[in-house]
C-alpha positions as CSV (number, residue, x, y, z in Angstrom):
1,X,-73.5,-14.3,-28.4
2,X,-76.4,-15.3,-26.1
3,X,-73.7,-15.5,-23.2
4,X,-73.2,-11.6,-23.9
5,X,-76.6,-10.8,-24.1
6,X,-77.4,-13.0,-20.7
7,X,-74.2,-11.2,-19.0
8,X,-75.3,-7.4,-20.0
9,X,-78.9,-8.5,-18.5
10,X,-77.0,-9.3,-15.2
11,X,-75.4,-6.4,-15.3
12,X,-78.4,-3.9,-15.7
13,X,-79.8,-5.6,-12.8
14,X,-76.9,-5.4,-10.6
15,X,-77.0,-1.8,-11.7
16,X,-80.2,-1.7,-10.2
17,X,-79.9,-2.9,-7.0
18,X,-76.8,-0.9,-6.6
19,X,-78.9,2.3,-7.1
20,X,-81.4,0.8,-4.9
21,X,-79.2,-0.1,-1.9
22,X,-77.2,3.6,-2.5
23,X,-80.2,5.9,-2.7
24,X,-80.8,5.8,1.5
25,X,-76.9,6.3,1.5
26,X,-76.9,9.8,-0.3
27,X,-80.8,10.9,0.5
28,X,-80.9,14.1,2.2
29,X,-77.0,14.8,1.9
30,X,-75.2,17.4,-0.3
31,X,-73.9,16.4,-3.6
32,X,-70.2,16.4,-2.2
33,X,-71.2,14.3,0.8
34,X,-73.1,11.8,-1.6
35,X,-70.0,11.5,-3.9
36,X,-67.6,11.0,-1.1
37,X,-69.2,8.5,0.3
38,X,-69.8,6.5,-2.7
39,X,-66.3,7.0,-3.8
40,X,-65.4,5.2,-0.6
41,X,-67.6,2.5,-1.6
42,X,-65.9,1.9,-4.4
43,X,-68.0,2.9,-6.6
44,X,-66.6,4.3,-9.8
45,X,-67.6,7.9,-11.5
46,X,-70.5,7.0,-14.0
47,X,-72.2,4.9,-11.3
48,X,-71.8,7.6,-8.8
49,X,-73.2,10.1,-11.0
50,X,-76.4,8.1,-12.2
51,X,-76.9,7.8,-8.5
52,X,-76.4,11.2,-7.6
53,X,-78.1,12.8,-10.9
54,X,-75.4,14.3,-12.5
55,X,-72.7,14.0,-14.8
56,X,-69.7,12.0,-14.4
57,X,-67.5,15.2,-14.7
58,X,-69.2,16.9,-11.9
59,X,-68.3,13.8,-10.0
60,X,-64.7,14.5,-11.0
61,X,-64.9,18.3,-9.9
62,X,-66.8,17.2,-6.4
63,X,-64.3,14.3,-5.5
64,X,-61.2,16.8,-6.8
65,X,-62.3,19.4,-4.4
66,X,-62.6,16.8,-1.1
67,X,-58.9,15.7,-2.1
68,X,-57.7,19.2,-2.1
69,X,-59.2,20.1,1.0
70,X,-61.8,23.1,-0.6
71,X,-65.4,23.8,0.5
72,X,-67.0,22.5,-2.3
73,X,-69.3,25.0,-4.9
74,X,-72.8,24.5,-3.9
75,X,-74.6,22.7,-7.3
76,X,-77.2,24.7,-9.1
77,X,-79.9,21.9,-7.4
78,X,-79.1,23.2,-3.8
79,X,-78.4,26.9,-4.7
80,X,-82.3,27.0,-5.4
């Protein structure tokens, strides 16, 4: 039991630094650009959204577009 509480500690802080070493990665890019990117990281859809600010199913739609080959929909962040 205190080995799952130590390994869920780690893993908040690797969480962390994760954000931490992403966020100059996506800062100043478009959503879609930011996912892509991070996907090619291989970094998986809930981590990619936390970073990003979104939800994981917007992830989904961004990384669904680039596959297909469509310009993706401008979020409602960068229509304003």
């Amino acid at each position: 039991m205190m080995e799952d509480d130590a390994a869920k500690r780690i893993e908040a802080k690797l969480d962390v630094i994760i954000r931490l070493l992403a966020a100059p990665l996506v800062q100043g890019k478009k959503q879609a650009e930011s996912v892509q990117a991070l996907a090619a990281l291989g970094l998986d859809r809930s981590q990619i959204a936390a970073i990003c600010d979104t939800s994981p199913d917007a992830v989904r739609a961004r990384l669904s577009e680039a596959k297909r080959g469509r310009e993706p929909r401008p979020t409602r962040k960068e229509a304003e």
